[in-house]
BALUMVEX-208926 format. One record per residue: chain; x negated, y negated, z negated of N, C-alpha, C in turn; residue in one letter. Coordinates in Angstrom, 2 decimals, padded with zeros to 5 digits. Layout:
! residues N
 chain     n.u     n.v     n.w    ca.u    ca.v    ca.w     c.u     c.v     c.w res
     A       X       Y       Z       X       Y       Z       X       Y       Z   A
...
! end
This chain:
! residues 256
 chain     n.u     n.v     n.w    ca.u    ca.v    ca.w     c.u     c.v     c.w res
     A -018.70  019.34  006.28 -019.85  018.92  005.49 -020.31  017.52  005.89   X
     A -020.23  017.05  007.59 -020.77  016.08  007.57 -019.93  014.86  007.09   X
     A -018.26  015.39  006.98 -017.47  014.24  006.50 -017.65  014.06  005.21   X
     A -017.83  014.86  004.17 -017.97  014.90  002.89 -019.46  013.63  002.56   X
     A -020.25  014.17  003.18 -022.06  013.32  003.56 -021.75  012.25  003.63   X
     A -020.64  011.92  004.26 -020.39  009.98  004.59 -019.32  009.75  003.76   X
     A -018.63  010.29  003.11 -017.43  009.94  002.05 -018.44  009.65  001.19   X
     A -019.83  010.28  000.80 -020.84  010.74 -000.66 -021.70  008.89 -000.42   X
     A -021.91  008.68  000.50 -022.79  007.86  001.42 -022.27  006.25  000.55   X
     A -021.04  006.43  001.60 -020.00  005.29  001.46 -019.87  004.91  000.15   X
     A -019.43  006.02 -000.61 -018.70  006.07 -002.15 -019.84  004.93 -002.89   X
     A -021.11  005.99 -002.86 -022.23  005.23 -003.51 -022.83  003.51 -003.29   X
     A -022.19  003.49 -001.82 -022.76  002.14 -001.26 -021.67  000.98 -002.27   X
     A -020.66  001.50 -002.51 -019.46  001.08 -003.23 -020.20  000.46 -004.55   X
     A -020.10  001.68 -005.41 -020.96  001.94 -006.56 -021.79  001.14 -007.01   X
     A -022.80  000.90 -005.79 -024.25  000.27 -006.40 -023.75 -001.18 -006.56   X
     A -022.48 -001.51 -005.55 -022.14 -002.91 -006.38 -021.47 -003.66 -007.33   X
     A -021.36 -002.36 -007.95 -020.94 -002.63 -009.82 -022.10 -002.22 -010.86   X
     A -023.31 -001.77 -010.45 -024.23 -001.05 -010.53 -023.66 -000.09 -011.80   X
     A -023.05  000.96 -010.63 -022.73  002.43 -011.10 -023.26  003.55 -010.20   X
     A -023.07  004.60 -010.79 -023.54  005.66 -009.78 -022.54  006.51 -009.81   X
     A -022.36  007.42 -008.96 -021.35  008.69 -009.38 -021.62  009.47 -010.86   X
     A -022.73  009.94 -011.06 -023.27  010.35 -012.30 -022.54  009.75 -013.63   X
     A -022.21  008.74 -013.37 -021.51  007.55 -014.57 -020.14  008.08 -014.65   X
     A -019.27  008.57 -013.73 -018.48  008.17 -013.99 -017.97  009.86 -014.51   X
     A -016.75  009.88 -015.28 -016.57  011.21 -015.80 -014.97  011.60 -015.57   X
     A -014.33  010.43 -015.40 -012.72  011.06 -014.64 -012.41  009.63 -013.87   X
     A -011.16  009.85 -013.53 -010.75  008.66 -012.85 -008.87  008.14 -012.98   X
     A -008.54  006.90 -012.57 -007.30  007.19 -012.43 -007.08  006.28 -011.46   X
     A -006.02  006.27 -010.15 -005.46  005.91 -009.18 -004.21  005.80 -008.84   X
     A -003.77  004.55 -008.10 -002.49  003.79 -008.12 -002.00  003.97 -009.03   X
     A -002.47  002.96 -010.59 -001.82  002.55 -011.35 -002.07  001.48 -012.18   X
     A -001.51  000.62 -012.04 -001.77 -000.85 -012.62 -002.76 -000.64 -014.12   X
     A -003.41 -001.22 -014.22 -004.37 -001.26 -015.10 -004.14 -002.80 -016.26   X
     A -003.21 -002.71 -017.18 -002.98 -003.64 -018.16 -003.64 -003.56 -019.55   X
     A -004.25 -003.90 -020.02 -005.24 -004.15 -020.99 -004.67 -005.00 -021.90   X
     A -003.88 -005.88 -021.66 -002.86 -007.13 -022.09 -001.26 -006.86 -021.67   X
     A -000.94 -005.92 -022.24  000.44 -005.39 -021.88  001.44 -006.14 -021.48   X
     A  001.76 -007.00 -022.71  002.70 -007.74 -023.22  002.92 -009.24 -022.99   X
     A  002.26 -009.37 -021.71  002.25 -010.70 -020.82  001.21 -011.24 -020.18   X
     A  001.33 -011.94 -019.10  000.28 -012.11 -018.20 -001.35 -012.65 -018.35   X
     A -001.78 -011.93 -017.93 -003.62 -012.02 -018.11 -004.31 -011.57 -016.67   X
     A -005.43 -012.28 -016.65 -006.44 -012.21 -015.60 -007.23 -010.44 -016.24   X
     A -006.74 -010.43 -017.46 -007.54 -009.27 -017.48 -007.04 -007.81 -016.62   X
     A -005.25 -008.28 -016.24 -004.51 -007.74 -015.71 -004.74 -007.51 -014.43   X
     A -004.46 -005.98 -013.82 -004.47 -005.97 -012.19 -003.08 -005.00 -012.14   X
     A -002.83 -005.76 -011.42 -001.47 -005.00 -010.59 -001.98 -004.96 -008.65   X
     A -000.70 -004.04 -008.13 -000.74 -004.16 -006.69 -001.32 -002.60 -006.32   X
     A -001.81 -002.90 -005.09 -002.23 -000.82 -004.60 -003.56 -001.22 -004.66   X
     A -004.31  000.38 -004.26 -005.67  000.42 -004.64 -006.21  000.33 -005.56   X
     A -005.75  000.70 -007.00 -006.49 -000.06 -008.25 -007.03  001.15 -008.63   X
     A -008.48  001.03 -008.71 -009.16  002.52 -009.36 -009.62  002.06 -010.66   X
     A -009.15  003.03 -011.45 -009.81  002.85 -013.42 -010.75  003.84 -013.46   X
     A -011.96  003.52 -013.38 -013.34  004.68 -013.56 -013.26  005.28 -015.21   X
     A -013.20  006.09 -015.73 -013.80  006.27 -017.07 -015.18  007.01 -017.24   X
     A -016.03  006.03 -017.47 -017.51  006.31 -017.96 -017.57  007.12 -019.04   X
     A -018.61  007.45 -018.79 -019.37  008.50 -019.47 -019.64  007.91 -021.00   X
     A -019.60  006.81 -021.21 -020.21  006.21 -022.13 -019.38  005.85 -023.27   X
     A -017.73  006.19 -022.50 -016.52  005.34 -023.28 -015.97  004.78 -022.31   X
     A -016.72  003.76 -021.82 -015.85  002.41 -021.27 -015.25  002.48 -020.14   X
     A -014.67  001.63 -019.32 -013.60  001.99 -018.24 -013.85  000.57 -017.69   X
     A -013.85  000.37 -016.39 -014.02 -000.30 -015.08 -013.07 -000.26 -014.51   X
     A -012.63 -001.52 -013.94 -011.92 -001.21 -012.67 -012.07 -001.92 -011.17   X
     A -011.62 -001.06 -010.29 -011.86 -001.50 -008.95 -011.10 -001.16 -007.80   X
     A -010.80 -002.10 -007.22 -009.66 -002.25 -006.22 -010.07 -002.23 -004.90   X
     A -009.56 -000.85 -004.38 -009.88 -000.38 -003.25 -009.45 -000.82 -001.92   X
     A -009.61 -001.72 -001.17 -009.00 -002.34 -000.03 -009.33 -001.04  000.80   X
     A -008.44 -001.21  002.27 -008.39 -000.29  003.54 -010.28 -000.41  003.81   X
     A -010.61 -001.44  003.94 -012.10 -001.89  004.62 -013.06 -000.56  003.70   X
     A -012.82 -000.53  002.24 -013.33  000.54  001.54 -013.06  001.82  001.65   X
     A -012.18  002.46  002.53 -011.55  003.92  002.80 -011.40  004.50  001.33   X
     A -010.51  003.98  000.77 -010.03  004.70 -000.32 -010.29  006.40 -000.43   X
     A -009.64  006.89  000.82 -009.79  008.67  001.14 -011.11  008.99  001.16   X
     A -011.85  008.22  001.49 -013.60  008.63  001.29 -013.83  008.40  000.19   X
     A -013.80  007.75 -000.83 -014.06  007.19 -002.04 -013.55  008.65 -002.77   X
     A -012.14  009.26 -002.63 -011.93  009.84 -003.61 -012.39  011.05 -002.94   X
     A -011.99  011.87 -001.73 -012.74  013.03 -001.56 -014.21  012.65 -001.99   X
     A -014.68  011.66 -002.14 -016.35  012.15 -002.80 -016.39  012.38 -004.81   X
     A -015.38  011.38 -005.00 -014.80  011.80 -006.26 -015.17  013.52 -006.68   X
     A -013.97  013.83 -006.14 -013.66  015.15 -005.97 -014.81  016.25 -005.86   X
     A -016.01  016.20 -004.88 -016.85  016.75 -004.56 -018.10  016.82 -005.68   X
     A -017.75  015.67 -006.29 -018.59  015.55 -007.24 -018.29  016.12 -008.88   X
     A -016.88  016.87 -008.63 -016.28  017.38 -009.82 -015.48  015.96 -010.40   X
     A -015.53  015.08 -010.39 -014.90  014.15 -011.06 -012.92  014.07 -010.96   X
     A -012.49  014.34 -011.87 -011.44  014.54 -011.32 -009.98  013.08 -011.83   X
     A -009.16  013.79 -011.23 -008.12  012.82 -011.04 -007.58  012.75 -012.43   X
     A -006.85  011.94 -013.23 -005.90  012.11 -014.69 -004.88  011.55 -014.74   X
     A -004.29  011.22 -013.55 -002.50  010.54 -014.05 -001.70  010.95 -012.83   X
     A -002.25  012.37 -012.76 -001.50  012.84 -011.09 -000.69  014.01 -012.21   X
     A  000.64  013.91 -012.23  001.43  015.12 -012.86  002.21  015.75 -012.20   X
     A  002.61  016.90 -011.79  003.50  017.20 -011.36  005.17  017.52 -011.80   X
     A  006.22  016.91 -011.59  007.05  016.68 -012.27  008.01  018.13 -012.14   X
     A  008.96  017.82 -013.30  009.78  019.16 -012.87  010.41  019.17 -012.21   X
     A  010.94  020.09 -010.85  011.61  019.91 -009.99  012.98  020.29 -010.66   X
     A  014.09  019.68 -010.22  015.74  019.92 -010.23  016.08  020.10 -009.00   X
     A  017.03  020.03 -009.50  017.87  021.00 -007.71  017.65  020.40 -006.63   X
     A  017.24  018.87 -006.81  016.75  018.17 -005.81  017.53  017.38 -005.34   X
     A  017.85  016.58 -004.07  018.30  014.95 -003.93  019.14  016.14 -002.57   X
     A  020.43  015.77 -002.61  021.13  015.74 -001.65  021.83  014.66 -000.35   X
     A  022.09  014.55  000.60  022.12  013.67  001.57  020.94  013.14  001.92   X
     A  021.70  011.98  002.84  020.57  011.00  003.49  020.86  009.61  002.65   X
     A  020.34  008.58  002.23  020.23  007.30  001.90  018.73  006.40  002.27   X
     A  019.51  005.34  002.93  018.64  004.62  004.06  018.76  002.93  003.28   X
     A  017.42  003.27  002.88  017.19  001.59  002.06  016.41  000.90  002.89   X
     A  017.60 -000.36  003.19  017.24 -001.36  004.21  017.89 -002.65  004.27   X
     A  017.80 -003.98  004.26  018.06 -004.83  004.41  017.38 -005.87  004.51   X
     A  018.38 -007.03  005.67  017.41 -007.77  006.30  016.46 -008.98  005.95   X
     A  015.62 -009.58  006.51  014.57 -010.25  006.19  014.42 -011.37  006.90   X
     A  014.17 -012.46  006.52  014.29 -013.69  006.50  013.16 -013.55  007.58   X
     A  012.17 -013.37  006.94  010.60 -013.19  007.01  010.55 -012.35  008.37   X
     A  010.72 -011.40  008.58  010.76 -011.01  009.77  011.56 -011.79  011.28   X
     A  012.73 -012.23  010.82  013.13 -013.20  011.94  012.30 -014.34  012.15   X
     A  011.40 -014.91  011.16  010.76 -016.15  011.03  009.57 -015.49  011.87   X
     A  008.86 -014.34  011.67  007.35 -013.95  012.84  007.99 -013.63  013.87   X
     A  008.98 -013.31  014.32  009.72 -012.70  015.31  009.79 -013.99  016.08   X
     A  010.37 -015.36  015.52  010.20 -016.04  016.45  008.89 -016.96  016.91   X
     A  008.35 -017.06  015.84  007.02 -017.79  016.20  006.19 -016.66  016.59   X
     A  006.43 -015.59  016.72  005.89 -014.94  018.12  005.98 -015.00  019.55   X
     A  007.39 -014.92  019.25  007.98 -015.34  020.86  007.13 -017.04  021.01   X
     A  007.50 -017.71  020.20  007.03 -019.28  020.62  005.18 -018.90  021.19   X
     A  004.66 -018.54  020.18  003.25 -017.99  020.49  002.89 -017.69  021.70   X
     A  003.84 -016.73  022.43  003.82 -016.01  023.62  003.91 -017.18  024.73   X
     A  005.12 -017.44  024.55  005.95 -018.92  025.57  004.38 -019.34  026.25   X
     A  003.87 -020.35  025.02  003.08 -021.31  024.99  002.03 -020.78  025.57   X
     A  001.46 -019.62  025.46  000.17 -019.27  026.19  000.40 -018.99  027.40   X
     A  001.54 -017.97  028.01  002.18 -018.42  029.19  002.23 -019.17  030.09   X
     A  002.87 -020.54  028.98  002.99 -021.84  030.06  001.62 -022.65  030.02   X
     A  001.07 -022.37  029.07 -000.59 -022.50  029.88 -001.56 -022.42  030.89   X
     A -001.24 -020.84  030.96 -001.93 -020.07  032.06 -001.16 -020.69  033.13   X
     A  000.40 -020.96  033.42  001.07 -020.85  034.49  000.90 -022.41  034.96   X
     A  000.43 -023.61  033.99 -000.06 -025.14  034.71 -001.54 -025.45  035.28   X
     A -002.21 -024.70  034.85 -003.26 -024.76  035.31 -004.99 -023.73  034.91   X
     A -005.50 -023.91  036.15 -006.75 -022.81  035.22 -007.60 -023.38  034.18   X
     A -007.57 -024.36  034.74 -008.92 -024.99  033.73 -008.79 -024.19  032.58   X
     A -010.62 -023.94  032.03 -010.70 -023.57  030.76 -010.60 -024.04  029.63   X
     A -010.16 -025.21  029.43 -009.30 -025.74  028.32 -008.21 -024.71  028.31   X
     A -007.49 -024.80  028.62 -005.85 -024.25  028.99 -005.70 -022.81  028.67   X
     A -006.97 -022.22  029.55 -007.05 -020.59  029.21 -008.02 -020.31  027.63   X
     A -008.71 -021.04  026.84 -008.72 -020.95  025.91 -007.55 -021.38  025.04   X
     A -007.00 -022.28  025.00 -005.65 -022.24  024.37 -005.10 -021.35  024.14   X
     A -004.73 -020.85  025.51 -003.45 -019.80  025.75 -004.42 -018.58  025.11   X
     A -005.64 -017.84  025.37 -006.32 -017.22  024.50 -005.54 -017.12  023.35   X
     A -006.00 -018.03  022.44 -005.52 -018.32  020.77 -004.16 -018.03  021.09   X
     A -003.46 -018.34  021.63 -001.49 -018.30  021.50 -001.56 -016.62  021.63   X
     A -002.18 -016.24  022.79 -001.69 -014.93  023.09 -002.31 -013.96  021.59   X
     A -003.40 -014.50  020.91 -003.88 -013.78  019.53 -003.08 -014.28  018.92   X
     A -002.82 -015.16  018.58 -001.94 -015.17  017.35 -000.47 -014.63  017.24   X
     A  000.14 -014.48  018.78  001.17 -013.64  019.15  000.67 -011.87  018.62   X
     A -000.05 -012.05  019.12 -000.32 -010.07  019.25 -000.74 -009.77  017.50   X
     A -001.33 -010.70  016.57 -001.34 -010.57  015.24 -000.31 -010.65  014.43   X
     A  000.93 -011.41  015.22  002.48 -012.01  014.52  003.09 -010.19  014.65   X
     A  003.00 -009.52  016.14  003.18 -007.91  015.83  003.28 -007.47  015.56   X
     A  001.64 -007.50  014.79  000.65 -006.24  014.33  001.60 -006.71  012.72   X
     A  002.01 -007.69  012.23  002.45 -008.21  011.09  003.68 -007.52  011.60   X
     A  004.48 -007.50  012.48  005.92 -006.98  012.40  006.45 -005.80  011.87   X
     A  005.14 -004.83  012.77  005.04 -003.62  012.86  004.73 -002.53  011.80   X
     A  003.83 -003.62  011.18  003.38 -002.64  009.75  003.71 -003.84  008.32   X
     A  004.09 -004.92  008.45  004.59 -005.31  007.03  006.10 -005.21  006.64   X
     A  007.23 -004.97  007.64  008.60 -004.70  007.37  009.01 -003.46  007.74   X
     A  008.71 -002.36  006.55  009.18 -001.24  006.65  010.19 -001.15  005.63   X
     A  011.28  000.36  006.29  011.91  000.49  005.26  012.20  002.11  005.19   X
     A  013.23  002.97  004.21  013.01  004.02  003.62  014.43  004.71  004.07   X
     A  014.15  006.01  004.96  015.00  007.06  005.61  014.77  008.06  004.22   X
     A  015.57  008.31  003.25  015.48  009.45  002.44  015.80  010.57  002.03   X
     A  015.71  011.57  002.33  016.37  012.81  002.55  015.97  014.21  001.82   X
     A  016.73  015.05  001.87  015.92  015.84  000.61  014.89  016.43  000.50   X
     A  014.31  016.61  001.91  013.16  017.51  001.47  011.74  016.72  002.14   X
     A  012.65  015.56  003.05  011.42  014.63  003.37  011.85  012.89  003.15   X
     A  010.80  012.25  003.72  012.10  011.12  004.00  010.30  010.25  005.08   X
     A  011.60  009.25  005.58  011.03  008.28  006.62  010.52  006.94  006.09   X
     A  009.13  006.83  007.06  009.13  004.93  006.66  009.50  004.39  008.24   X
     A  010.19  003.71  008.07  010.49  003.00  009.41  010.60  001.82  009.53   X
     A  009.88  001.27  010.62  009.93 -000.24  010.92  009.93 -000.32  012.71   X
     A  009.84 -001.66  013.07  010.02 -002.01  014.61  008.57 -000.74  015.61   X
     A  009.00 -000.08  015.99  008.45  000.38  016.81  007.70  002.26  016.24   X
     A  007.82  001.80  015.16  007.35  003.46  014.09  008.35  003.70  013.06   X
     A  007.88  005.30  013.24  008.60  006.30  012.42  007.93  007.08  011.78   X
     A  007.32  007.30  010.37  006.23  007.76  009.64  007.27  008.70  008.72   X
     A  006.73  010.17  009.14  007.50  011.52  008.48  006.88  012.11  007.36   X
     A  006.76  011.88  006.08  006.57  012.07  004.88  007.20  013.41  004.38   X
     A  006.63  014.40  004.35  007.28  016.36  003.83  007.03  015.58  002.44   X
     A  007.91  015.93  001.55  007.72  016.08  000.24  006.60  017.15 -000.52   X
     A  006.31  018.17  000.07  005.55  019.07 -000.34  004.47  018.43  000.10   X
     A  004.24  017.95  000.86  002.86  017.54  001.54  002.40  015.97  000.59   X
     A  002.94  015.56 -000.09  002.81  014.57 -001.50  001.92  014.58 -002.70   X
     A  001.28  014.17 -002.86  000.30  014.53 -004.38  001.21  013.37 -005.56   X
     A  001.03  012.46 -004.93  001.54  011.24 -005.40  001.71  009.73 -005.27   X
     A  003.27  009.04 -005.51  003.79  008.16 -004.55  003.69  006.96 -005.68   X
     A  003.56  005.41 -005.48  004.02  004.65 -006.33  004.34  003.16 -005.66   X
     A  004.86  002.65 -006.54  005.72  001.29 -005.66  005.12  000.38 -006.67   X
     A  005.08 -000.80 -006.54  004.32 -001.95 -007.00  004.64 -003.44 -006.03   X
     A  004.11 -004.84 -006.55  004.39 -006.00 -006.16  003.20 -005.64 -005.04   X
     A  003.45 -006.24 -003.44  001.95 -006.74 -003.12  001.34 -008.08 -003.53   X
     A  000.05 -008.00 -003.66 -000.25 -009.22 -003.93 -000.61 -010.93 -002.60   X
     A -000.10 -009.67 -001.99  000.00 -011.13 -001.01  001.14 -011.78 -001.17   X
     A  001.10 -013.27 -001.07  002.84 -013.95 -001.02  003.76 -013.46 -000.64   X
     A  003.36 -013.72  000.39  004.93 -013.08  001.89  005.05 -011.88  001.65   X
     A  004.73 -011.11  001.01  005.29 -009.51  001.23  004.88 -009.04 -000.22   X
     A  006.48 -008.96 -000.21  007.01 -008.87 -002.17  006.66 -007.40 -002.66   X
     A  006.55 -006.09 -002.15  006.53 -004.91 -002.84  005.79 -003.87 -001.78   X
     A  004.92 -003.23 -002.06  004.14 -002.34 -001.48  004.32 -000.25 -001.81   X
     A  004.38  000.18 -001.00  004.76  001.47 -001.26  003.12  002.59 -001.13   X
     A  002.28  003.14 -001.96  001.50  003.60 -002.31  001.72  005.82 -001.74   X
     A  001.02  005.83 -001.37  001.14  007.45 -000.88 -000.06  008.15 -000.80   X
     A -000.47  008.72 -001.53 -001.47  009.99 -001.60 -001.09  011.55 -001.79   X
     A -001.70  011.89 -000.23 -001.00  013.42 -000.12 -002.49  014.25 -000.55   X
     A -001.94  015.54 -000.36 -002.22  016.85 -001.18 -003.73  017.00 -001.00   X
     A -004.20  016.36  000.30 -005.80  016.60  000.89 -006.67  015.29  000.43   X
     A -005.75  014.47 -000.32 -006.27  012.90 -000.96 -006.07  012.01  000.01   X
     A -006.17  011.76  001.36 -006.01  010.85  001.74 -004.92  009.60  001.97   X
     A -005.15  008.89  001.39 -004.25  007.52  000.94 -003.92  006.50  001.81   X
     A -002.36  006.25  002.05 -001.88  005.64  003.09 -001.34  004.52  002.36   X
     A -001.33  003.50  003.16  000.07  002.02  001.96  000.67  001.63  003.45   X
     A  002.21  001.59  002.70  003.21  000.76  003.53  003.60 -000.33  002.63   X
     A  004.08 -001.54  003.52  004.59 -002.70  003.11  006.10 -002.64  003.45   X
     A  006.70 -002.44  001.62  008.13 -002.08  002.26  008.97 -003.66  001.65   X
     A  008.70 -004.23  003.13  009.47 -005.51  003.33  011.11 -005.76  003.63   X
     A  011.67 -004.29  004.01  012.82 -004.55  004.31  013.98 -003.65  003.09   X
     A  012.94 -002.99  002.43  013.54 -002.10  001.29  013.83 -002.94  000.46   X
     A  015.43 -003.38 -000.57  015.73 -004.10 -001.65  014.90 -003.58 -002.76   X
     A  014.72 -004.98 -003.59  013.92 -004.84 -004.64  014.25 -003.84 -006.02   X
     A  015.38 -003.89 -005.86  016.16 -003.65 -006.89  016.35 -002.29 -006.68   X
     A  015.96 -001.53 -005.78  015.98  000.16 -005.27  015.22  000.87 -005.43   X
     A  014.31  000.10 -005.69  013.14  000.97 -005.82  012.92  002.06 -006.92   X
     A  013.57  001.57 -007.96  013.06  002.10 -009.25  014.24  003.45 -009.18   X
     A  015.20  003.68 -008.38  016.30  004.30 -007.79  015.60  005.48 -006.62   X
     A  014.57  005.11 -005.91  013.84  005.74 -004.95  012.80  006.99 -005.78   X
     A  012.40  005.78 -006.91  011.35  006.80 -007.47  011.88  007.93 -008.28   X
     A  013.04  007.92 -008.80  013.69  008.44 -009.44  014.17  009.83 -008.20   X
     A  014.34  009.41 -007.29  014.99  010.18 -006.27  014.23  011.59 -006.05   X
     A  012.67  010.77 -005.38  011.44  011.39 -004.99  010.82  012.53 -006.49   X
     A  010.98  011.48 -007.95  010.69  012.89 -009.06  012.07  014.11 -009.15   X
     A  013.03  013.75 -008.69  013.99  014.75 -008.52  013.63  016.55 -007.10   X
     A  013.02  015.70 -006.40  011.96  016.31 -005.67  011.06  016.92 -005.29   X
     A  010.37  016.91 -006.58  009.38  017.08 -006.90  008.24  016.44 -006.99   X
     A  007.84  015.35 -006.74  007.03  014.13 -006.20  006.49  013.77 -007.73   X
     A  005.37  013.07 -007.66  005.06  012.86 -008.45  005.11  011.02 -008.32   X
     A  006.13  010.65 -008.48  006.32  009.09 -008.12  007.03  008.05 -009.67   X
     A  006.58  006.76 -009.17  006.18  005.63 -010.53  006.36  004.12 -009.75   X
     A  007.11  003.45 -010.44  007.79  002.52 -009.91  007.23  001.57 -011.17   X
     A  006.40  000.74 -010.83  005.84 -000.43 -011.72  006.55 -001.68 -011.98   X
     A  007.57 -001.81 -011.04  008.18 -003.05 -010.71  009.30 -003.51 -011.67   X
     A  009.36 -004.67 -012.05  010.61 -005.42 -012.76  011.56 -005.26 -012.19   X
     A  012.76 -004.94 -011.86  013.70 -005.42 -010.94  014.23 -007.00 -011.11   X
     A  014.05 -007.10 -012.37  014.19 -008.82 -012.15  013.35 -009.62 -012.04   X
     A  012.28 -009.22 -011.69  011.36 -010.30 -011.12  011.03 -009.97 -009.25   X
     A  010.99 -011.15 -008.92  011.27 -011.31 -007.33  009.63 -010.95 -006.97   X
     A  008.88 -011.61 -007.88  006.91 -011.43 -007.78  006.37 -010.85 -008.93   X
     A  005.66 -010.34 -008.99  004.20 -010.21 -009.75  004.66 -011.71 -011.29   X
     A  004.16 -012.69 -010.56  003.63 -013.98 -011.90  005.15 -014.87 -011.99   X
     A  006.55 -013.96 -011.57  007.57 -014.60 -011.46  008.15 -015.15 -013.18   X
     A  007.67 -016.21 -013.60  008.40 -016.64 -015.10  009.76 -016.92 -015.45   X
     A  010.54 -016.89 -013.77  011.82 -017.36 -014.71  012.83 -016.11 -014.57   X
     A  012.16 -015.00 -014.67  012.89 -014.18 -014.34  012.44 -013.30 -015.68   X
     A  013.09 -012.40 -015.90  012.87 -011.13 -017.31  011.46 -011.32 -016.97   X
     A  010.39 -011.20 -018.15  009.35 -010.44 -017.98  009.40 -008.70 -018.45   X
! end
C-alpha cells in the first residue's frame, strides 16, 4: 500500500505538469511510437522508448515521454490502480516456439573508441596524483578519474547484446548478464534511441509492469525485426519499429 501511495503521489506530480489529473485520463498506450504524420518526418512525430499516449476522457490524446528520472513503473502501476488500463498490450499466438540458441552480436567501433579514452582518462589522473599533491593536480585527476568511471558506466549499460533461446534469452554486455523468462514478459519493443551514439534501444515491460530499457549497441540493425519475430513465436508480445534501412531515426538517404 505504501508503494502504490508514492507511485499515486509521483504519477500526479507528473500530471500537474501538463495540467492533467488521473481522473482525465481514460486508457493509455505504451512503448509505441506515436505518429500523427505517418508518411514522413514531423516534429509532431515521437519515436524512441518511453512514449506514453494518454487517451482523455474528452476525445483527445497527449503524449508524454517517460525518462528513467520519471519511474515509468510508478507511473503505470498508478495507472493501473486507478482502473485505467493498458490498449496495445496483445497477447500473441503461441507456435511451437523458437528452437536453439542464436546470439546477436557484433562489434562496435563505439565501444573500442570509450574503451580507450577510458583507459587514457584513467592514465592521466594517475599520472597526476603520482607528480605531485598540489591541489591543482588532485582536482584534475578528480575530473579524469570521473570521466573514466562515467566512460564505464557508458560501457556497461550502452553496448548490449542478445543470447536467444527458447524459452528465455539474455542481454549481455561487459561485465552483466540480464535473464529475461519469456513468461515473465508482458511486452517487448525495439526502436531508434534518440541519442546519437547509440543507434537502437530495446524496450521491456514484464507481467508486474515494471519497465526496464537496454541499449542494444552491439546487436545488428538489420536483426532486429528477425528478433521480434522470434520472441512473437514465443509468445511475447514484441514490435520492432525500425527501418532496417535506415542507420537513424531522421536518416534521408536511406529508404524511408
Amino acid at each position: 500500500m505504501e508503494h502504490t501511495q508514492r507511485a499515486l503521489k509521483r504519477t500526479e506530480r507528473l500530471l500537474r505538469r501538463y495540467r492533467l489529473s488521473l481522473e482525465d485520463i481514460e486508457s493509455f498506450r505504451f512503448m509505441e511510437r506515436y505518429t500523427p504524420v505517418p508518411h514522413q518526418h514531423s516534429k509532431l512525430n515521437k519515436y524512441g522508448p518511453g512514449i506514453l499516449t494518454l487517451k482523455l476522457r474528452d476525445g483527445q490524446e497527449r503524449v508524454i515521454i517517460l525518462h528513467s528520472r520519471h519511474c515509468p513503473t510508478d507511473v503505470l502501476r498508478a495507472f493501473l490502480a486507478k482502473g485505467i488500463s493498458m490498449t496495445n498490450c496483445q497477447q500473441p499466438h503461441t507456435t511451437a516456439g523458437v528452437s536453439g540458441v542464436a546470439i546477436y552480436r557484433r562489434p562496435s567501433l563505439y565501444q573500442f573508441w570509450y574503451a580507450m579514452l577510458m583507459t587514457a582518462f584513467f592514465v592521466m589522473g594517475f599520472w597526476l596524483l603520482m607528480d605531485g599533491p598540489a591541489t591543482g593536480r588532485v582536482l584534475a585527476a578528480t575530473a579524469f578519474f570521473g570521466l573514466s568511471i562515467y566512460l564505464m558506466y557508458l560501457l556497461l549499460t550502452r553496448f548490449c547484446y542478445l543470447d536467444v533461446r527458447p524459452y528465455m534469452m539474455y542481454v549481455c554486455s561487459n561485465g552483466r548478464r540480464v535473464k529475461l523468462e519469456y513468461e515473465t514478459l508482458r511486452k517487448v519493443n525495439f526502436d531508434f534511441a534518440r541519442e546519437p551514439g547509440f543507434t537502437h534501444v530495446m524496450e521491456v515491460l514484464k507481467n508486474d509492469y515494471s519497465y526496464h530499457l537496454y541499449y542494444m549497441g552491439r546487436v545488428p540493425r538489420k536483426k532486429l525485426n528477425e528478433i521480434a519475430e522470434r520472441l512473437r513465436m514465443s509468445g511475447v508480445d514484441a514490435t520492432c519499429s525500425l527501418n532496417d534501412a535506415k542507420r537513424h531515426y531522421e536518416d534521408v538517404f536511406h529508404v524511408h
